[in-house]
N, C-alpha and C positions, 0 to 999 in steps of 0.2 A: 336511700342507698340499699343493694341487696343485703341482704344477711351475712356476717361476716364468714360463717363457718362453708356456705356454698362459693362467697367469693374467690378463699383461701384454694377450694378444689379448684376453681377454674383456675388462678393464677398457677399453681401446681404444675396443672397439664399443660396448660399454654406450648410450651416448648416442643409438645412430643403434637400435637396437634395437626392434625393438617387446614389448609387455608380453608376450606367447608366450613370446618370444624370452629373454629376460630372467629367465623364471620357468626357464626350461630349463639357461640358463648359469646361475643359482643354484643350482640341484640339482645341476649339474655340480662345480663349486665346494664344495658343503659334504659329496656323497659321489661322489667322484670313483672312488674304489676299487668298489662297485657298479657306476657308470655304464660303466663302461670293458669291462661286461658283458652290456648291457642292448641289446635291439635299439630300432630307430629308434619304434617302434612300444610297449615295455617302457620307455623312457625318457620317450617323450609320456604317457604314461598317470600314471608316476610321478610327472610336474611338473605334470601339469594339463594337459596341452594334445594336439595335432596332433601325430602323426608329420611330419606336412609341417610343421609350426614347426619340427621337432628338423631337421629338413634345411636349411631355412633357415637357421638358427643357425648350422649347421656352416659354410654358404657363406660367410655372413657374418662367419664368423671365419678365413676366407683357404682354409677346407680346399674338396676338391673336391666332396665328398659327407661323411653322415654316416658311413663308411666308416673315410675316411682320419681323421677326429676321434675315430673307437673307436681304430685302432689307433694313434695318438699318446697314447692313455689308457693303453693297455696299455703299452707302453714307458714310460711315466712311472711303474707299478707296477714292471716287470721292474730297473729302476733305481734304484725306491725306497730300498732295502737293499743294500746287497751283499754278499756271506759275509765282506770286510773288516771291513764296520762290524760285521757283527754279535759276529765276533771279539773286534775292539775293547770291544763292550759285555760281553761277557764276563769279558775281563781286566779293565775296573775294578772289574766285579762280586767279582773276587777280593779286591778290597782292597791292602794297602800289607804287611803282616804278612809275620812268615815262616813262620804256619803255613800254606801252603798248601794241604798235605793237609787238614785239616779243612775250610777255604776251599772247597775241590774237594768236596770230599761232603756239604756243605751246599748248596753248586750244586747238582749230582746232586740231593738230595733235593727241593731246590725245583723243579727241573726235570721228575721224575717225580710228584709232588702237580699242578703247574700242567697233563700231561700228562693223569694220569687224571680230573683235573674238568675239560678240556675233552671228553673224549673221549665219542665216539656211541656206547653199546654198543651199539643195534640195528643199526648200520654193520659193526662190527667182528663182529655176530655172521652178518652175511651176506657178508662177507669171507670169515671160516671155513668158511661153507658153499660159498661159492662155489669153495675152493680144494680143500674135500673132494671136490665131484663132476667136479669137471675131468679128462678124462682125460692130458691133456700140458699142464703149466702151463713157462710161457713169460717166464723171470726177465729183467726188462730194468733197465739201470742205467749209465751213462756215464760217466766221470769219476770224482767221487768218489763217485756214485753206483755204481760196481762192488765196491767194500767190503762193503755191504749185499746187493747182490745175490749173492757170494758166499757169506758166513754164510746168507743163505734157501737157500740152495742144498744147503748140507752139512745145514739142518735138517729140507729138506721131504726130499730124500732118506732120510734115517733116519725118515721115517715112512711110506716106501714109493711116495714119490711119483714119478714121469713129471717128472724137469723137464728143460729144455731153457735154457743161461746163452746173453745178450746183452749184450756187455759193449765192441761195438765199433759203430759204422755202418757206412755204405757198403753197400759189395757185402758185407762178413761181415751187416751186418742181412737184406739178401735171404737169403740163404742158409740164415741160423738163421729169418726166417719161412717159408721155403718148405714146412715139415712141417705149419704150424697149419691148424687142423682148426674148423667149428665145433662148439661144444659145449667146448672149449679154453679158458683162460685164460690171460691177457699181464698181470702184476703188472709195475707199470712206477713206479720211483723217479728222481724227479727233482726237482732244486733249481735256484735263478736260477743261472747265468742259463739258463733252460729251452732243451733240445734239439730242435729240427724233427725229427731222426731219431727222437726219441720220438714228437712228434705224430704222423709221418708210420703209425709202428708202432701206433698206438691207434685212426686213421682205418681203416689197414687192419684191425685187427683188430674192430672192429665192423661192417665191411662184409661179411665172412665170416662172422658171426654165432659171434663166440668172446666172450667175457663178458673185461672189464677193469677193473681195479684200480688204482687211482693213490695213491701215497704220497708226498707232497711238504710243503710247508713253508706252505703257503696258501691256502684254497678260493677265492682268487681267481686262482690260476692258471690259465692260458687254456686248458690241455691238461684240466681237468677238466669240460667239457662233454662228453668222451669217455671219460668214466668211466662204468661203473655205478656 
């Protein structure tokens, strides 16, 4: 469900509303998780109406443009979950028992089945390619994301590859971009609550013309409009 404190505005205004208006906060409302993606123009078109309703809308629900009501949408996704809850749903998922071992590789198995039936294999097979013709690939990962980025590290190595590890920002991120090259690739892992140093690293590395890679927890994260 959306976030209560946006819902309450839309219920608010409802009344004062026009029908534009009203088709645009229902489509907001029932897919919120798309819209929080859609420009003013991708949103109009989906609900039935004007970009200039979808901006109305926004004003009308206190924001300043439709701007500031995307990026209150995104925060309401980045929020949605957090690696607590998800936690949490894990451990019940284990059950009460004390076989946990079995418990644990029953997960695992449901987790790698759920895995491979979601999974693009024409994505994955332009992944591969993309990591095969790279000549300096560019491992990014923050947090607990640097676990991952390590193991890629020690595997793409042993298969002869050029990599270069990011495992910090700041001035260590300048420093480790300063080699990339276009024709290059930046594999960039990331989960909520997502890093600006990452995005910032994905901007730059498509303005240079290096190819990138994003591996995260949900194609509604923001940072994947700067993916290949």
């Amino acid at each position: 469900m959306i976030g209560s404190a946006l819902y309450n505005r839309i219920n608010e205004a409802i009344p004062h509303l026009t029908e534009g208006e009203r088709a645009v906060a229902q489509y907001i409302v029932d897919h919120y998780q798309r819209a929080a993606f859609l420009s003013s123009v991708e949103l109009g078109l989906a609900a039935g109406v004007s970009d200039t309703t979808v901006v109305r809308l926004a004003r009308a629900l206190g924001y300043s443009g439709y701007t500031a009501l995307k990026k209150d949408l995104q925060e309401l996704l980045r929020q949605k979950i957090t690696p607590g809850e998800k936690l949490q749903t894990a451990s019940r998922e284990l059950g009460r028992g004390r076989d946990y071992v079995r418990a644990l590789y029953q997960l695992d198995v449901h987790n790698l089945r759920r895995t491979f039936a979601e999974l693009d294999l024409n994505t994955l097979a332009r992944v591969v390619e993309a990591v095969d013709r790279a000549p300096q690939i560019f491992l990014m990962g923050l947090g607990v994301s640097a676990s991952v980025v390590h193991f890629l590290d020690y595997r793409l190595r042993r298969c002869g590859k050029s990599v270069v590890e990011i495992t910090a920002g700041g001035y260590t991120l300048t420093a480790r971009l300063t080699p990339m090259a276009a024709g290059d690739l930046l594999l960039a892992i990331d989960v909520p609550r997502y890093s600006r140093d990452t995005l910032a690293a994905m901007k730059y590395a498509r303005q240079i013309g290096a190819a990138t890679v994003l591996i995260t927890d949900s194609a509604l994260t923001p940072l994947q409009q700067w993916s290949n």
